[in-house]
N, C-alpha and C positions, 0 to 999 in steps of 0.2 A: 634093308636095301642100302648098295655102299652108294656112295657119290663119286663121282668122277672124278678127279681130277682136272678133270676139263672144266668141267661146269661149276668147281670151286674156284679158278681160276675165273671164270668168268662173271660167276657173282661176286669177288673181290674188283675185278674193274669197275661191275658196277656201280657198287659202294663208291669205290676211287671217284667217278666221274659224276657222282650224287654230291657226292662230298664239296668235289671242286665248285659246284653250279650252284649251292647252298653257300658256299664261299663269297661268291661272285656277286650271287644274288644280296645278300649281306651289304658287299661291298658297297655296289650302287643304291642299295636304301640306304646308308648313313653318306654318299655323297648327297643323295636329292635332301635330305634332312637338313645335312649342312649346309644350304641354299635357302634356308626359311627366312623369313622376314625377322628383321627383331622389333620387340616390343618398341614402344612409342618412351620420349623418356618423361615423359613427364606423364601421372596416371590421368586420366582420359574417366569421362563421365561421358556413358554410352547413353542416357535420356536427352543429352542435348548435343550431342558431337551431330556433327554432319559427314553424309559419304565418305568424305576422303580422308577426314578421321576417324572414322570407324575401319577402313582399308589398312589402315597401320597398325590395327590390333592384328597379329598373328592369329589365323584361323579365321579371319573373317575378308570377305573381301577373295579379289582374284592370284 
């Protein structure tokens, strides 16, 4: 069975506009990324820290 032309044409846009939104997408996860907390600078001992130092470890906390 041949393929159309048409419909080669339009599963290339597709791709195209998969492509773009995969781009995109990409994009704004390495902005939110680049938005993280950084580490605390001096290391932290998490059996006696309290809330708001334990918040300043990356991954913990809001």
């Amino acid at each position: 069975m041949k393929i159309r032309s048409r419909d080669r044409s339009r599963a290339a846009r597709a791709v195209k506009h998969a492509a773009i939104i995969a781009i995109l997408f990409a994009v704004c996860a390495f902005a939110i990324m680049a938005q993280t907390k950084q580490p605390p600078a001096h290391p932290l001992d998490l059996n006696v820290a309290d809330v708001k130092e334990r918040q300043q470890v990356p991954g913990i906390g809001p």
